[in-house]
N, C-alpha and C positions, 0 to 999 in steps of 0.2 A: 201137612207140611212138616210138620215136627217126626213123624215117625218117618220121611225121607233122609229128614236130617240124621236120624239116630242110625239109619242103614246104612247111610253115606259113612259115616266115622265108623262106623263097624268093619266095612269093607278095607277099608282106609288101614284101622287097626292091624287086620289078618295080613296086609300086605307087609306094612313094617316089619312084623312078625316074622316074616320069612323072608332070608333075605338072596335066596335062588329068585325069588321070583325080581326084585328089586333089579338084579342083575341083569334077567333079560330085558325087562322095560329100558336098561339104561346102554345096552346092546341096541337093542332094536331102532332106540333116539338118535345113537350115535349112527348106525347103517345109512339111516334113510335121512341125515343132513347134508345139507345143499351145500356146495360150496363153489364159491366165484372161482374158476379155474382161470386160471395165466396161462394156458398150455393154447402155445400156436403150433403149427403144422408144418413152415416149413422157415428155412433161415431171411429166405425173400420177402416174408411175411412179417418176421421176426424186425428186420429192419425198418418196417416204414415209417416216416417222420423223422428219419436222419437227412438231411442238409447241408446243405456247401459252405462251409463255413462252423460248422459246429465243432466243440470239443469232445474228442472219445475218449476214454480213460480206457484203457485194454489189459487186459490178464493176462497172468503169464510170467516165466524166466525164462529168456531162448526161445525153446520151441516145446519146454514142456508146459502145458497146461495151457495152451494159448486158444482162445476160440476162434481155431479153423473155418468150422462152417461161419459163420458169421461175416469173415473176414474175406472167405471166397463171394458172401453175395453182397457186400459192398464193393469188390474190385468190378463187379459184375454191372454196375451203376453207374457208367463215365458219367452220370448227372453230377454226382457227389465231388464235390472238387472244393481244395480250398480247407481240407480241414487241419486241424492241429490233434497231436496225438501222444496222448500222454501215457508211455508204456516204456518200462525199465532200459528198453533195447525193443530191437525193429525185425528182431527175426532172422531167415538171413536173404540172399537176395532173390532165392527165387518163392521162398516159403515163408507164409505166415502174413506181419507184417509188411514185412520188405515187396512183395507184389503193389501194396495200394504205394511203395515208393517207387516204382519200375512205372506203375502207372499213371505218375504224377499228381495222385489225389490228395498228397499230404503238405500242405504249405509250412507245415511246423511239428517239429515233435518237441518231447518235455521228454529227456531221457537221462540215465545215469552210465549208460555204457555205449560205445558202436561198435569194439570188440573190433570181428572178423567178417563182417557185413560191408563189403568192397564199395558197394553201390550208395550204401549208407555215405561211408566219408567220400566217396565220389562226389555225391550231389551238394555235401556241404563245405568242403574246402573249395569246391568251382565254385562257391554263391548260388546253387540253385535251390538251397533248402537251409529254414530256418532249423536250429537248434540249439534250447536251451539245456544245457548240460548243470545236470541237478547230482551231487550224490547221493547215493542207492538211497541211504538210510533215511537224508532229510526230504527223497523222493515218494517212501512207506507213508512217513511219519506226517508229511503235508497233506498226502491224500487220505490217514484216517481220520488227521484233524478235520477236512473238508467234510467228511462222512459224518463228524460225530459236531457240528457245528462249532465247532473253534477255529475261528480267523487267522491265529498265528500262535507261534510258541517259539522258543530260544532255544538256542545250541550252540554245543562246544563245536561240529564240526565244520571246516571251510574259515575258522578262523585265523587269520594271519597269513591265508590266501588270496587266489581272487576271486576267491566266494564271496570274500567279505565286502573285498575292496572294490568291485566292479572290474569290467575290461574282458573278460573273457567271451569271445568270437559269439554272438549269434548267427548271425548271419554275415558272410565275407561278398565282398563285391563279386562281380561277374569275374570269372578266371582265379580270384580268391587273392589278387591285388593288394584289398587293402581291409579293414573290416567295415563294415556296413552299420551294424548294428549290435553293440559293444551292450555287453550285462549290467545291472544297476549295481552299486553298494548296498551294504546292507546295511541296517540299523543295528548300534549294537546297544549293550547295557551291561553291567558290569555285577554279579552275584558272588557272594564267598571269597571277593576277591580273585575272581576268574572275568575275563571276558568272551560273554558269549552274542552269536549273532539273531536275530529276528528272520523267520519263512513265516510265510503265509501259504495257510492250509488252501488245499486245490480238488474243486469239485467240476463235473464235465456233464455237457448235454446228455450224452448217455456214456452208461458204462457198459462194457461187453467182458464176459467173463466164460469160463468153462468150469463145467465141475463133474466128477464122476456121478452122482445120483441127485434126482431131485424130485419133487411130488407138484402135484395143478396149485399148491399153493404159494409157493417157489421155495419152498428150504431146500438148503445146498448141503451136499457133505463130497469133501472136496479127499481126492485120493492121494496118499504121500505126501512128497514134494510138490505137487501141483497145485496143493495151497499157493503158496508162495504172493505173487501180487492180486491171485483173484481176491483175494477175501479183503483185504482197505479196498479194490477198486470198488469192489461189488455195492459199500456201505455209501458213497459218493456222486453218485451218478443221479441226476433228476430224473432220468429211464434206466433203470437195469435190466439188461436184458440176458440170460444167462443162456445157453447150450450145455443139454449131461450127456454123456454118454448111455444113464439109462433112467426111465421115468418109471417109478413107483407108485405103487397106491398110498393116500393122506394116512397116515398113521402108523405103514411099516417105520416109518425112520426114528428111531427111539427120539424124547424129547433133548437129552443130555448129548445125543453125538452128531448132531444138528450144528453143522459150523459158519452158514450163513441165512439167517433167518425171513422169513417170506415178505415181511413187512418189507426187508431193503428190496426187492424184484417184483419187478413187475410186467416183466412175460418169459418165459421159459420152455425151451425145446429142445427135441431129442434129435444132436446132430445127424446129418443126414448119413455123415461118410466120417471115418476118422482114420490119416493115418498115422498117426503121432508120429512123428520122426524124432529120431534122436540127434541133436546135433553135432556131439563128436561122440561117437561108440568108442569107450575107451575101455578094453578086457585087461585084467589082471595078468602079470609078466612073471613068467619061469625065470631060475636063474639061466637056464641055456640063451632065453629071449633077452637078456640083457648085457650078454657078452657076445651078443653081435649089432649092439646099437651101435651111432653114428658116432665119434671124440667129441662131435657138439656134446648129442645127450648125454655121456661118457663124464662128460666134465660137471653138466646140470646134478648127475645121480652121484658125483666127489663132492658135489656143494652141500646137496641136501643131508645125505646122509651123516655129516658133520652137523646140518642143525636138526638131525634126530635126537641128538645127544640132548637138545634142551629140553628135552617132554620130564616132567617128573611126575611118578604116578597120583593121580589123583585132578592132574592140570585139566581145564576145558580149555580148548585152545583153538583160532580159526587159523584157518590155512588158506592163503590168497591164492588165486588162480595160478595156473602155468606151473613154473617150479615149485613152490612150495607147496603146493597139494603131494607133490610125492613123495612128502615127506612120513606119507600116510602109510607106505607099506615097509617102512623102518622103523616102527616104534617096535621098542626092546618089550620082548613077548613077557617080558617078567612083573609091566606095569602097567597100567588101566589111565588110558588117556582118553580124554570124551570130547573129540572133534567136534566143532562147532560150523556149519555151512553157511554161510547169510543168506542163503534163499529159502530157507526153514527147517535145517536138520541141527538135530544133536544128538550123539552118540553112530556119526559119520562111519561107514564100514571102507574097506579095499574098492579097491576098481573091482566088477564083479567077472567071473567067467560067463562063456557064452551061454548057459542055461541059465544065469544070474539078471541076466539085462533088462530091465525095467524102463521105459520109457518117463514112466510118476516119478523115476528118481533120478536125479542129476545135482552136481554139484557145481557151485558157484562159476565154475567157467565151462558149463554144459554139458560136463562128462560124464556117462553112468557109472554110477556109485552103488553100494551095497547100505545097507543102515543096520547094525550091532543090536543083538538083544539090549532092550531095555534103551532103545532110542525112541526119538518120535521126531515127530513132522508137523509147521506149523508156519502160522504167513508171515510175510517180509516184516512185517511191523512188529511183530513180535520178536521176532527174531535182532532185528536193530532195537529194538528195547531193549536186550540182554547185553548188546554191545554195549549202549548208552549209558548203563545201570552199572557198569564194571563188573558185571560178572563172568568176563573171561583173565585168564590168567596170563594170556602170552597170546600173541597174535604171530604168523608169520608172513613176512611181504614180499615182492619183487621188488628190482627200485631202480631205475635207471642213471638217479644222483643221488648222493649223500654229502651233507656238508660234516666239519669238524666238529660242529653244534648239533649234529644232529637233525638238520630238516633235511627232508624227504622230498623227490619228484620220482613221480612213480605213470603218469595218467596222459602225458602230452608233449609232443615235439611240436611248438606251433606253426603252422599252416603246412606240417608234413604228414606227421603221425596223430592221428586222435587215435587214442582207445575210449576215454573215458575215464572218470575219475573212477565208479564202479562202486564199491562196499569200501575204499581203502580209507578217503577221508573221516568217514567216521571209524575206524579202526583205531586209527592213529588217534583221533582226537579223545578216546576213552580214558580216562587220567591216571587210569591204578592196572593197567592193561600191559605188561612186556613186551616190546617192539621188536622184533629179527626181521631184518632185513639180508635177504638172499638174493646174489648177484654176480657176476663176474667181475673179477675186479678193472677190469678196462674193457672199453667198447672194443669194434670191430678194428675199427681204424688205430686203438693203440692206448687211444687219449683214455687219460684216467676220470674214475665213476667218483670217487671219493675227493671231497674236493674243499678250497677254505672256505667259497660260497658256491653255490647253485648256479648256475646260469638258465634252467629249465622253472617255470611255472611248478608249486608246491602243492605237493599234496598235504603238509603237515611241518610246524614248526616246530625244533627241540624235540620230538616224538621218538627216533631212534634212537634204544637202549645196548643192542652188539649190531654189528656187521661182519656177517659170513657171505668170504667170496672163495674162487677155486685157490685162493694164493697164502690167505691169511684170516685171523680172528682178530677186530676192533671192540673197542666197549667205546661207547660215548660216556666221557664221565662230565658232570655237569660242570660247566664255569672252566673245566680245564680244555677239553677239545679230547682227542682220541686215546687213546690207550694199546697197543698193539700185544696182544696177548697169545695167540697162538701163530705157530706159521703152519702149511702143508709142507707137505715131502719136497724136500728138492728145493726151497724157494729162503732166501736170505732175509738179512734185517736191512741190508744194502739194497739188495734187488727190490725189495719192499716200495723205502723209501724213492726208488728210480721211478715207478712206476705208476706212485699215489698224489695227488695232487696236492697234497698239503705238509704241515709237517704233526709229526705224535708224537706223544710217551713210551718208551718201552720197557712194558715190564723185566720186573727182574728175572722171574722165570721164564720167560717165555722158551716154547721150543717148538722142536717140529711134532704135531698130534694127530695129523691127521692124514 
């Protein structure tokens, strides 16, 4: 027995000894390890044990990075009825989300936008469809709390709105009459001398997600912009169920660039069909292409180009959907500005040409975008952490009103126009963040945007620092009210005053700049 033992450590010895050989025994262990695979076969398989009535948390910005297949084989289930569906926005009406809306299977969504989705504000200005309208950031921020087991947390954003205060439309009576089912108040509490409000973090029967690669144990790595909502959904869901575009073997995917890990998933499959669509193809513009636009766009590209002048190099700065994203192909070539998207970019590029178009990348109001050396790409929650954090320099908005003081309505005409509050409210709410608000100075009809008070639901109080419209430049200076500092070509300190709803200061300089 003893000279087994002494041949055993001897063997034992020679092996240590060499460590080729240690390498392959530890090769060979790893080859031939079993592992529980989550890999189902098809998307109808992928769903079972979704129910009528359950909560989905779904992936996604628009239509990029949304899980399609998924999405087609629950429309495929008139069983499923009754659910509630918590995803940024619904897609649009014939694609994506918006199908299980055409089909009736959604009794509620949990959103931050309805944007251009006709069917969307159709079903919920008639009262045929609940929605609770959540901003972007505290919509991220809810569902990673949900994911990372935290109940609730505080925020500057929706304070001094009716985030705060309650009232805002879920649900309106039949033909949209009168409201039905009116939003709660919120709890607030009061930090540093700031008041902020209480959300509660939000977790869903299953979460549905998309991601560019994945392996049978579920780790995600998710492409571009198509991070975006999948990754809080993904961590949230008591089933996650993910769709990739391509399924790899366990161990190609390095451990480090791994950005949703297997633990959160718990079955995973290789869509059947993808066609990602883009929802607005937006290609980069010649100057020949821009001296035959429409006097509307004419007037939008005299606005913005006036608040290009605000970039200084070195600024990170977000650009809010519509006009102010176009502010992107006026920054003076001389300085280094690092755009900021809230659906997960920074270091934002031009609209791209047609060999440039990416479906992975779209920017906050759906449009293909390029991304700049030395950018990257990363999910809504993070991204609203940077807003939250002040670490942007200047913000630029849309805004439908402006008062003297500075508040903001930027998000709703009630029972006419929903857009959605979208990324804006927490924009504004950031403390140490510069406000530009871009806009025409009077609506359609005549009646002036700038006003002593609001009449329109706020997206933000005291929040506006300048306003730039087609006619003039404002500063809000605090405790005084407006300041009139620049005019445009052609346009008086008289004709000003005719056509602003309030009264201002006017600088002593002021003149025509632009």
């Amino acid at each position: 027995m003893l000279a087994i033992k002494r041949h055993a450590m001897a063997s034992a010895s020679r092996i240590l000894l060499r460590p080729h050989i240690l390498a392959a025994l530890a090769t060979a262990a790893s080859s031939s390890r079993a592992y529980h695979s989550k890999l189902l076969k098809s998307s109808d398989e992928a769903i079972k044990g979704i129910k009528s009535g359950d909560r989905l948390l779904i992936g996604g910005f628009g239509l990029c990075g949304i899980p399609e297949n998924l999405l087609k084989a629950i429309a495929r289930r008139k069983d499923i009825q009754q659910l509630t569906a918590v995803s940024n926005n619904a897609g649009t009406a014939d694609y994506g989300l918006g199908t299980l809306l055409q089909s009736r299977q959604i009794k509620r969504m949990m959103s931050s936008y309805v944007g251009e989705n006709k069917e969307f504000a159709r079903q919920y200005l008639g009262g045929e469809l609940e929605v609770e309208l959540v901003p972007q950031g505290t919509l991220a921020e809810r569902v990673r709390c949900g994911g990372a087991g935290i109940p609730g947390f505080y925020t500057l954003t929706g304070v001094g709105t009716q985030v705060e205060t309650g009232g805002i439309p879920i649900k309106y009576a039949k033909g949209g009459s009168a409201i039905e089912i009116p939003s709660e108040p919120r709890e607030s509490k009061i930090f540093n001398g700031r008041k902020y409000i209480m959300e509660e973090g939000i977790t869903g029967d299953f979460a549905l997600v998309k991601a560019w690669k994945g392996d049978e144990l579920g780790n995600l790595v998710f492409k571009k912009a198509a991070n975006n909502f999948n990754g809080p959904m993904a961590t949230a869901g008591k089933i996650t169920i993910a769709e990739v575009e391509e399924i790899v073997p366990v161990g190609e995917l390095k451990p480090d660039e791994i950005h949703i890990q297997g633990i959160h998933v718990h079955r995973i499959l290789k869509g059947e069909e993808y066609e990602k669509r883009i929802e607005r193809l937006t290609l980069r513009r010649t100057d020949t292409d821009e001296q035959q636009l429409s006097p509307g766009m004419k007037q939008r590209i005299h606005i913005i180009k006036r608040a290009a002048r605000e970039f200084k190099n070195g600024m990170y700065v977000n650009l809010g959907i519509g006009m102010p994203v176009l502010a992107s192909n006026y920054i003076d070539p001389g300085i280094t500005v690092h755009l900021q998207s809230e659906n997960g970019i920074l270091g934002m590029g031009p609209f791209p040409t047609p060999d440039e178009v990416d479906a992975d990348l779209v920017n906050a109001g759906k449009e293909s975008v390029t991304v700049l050396p030395g950018g990257s790409c990363f999910s809504s929650d993070v991204s609203f952490g940077m807003i939250r954090g002040n670490r942007l320099d200047m913000t630029i908005l849309g805004g439908m009103q402006v008062s003297q003081n500075g508040d903001l309505s930027n998000w709703v005409v009630p029972g006419k126009v929903i857009k959605g509050m979208g990324g804006a409210m927490d924009l504004v709410a950031a403390p140490n963040s510069r406000v530009v608000v871009t806009m025409t100075h009077n609506a359609k009809d005549g009646s002036p945007k700038i006003l002593k008070e609001n009449t329109l639901p706020l997206t933000g109080t005291k929040c506006v620092d300048r306003i730039i419209t087609d006619k003039c430049v404002f500063d809000v200076v605090p405790g005084r009210g407006l300041l009139l500092r620049e005019l445009s070509y052609g346009n008086t300190v008289d004709e000003i005053k005719a056509m602003t709803g309030c009264s201002f200061e006017i600088a002593s300089d002021v003149s025509e700049t632009f």
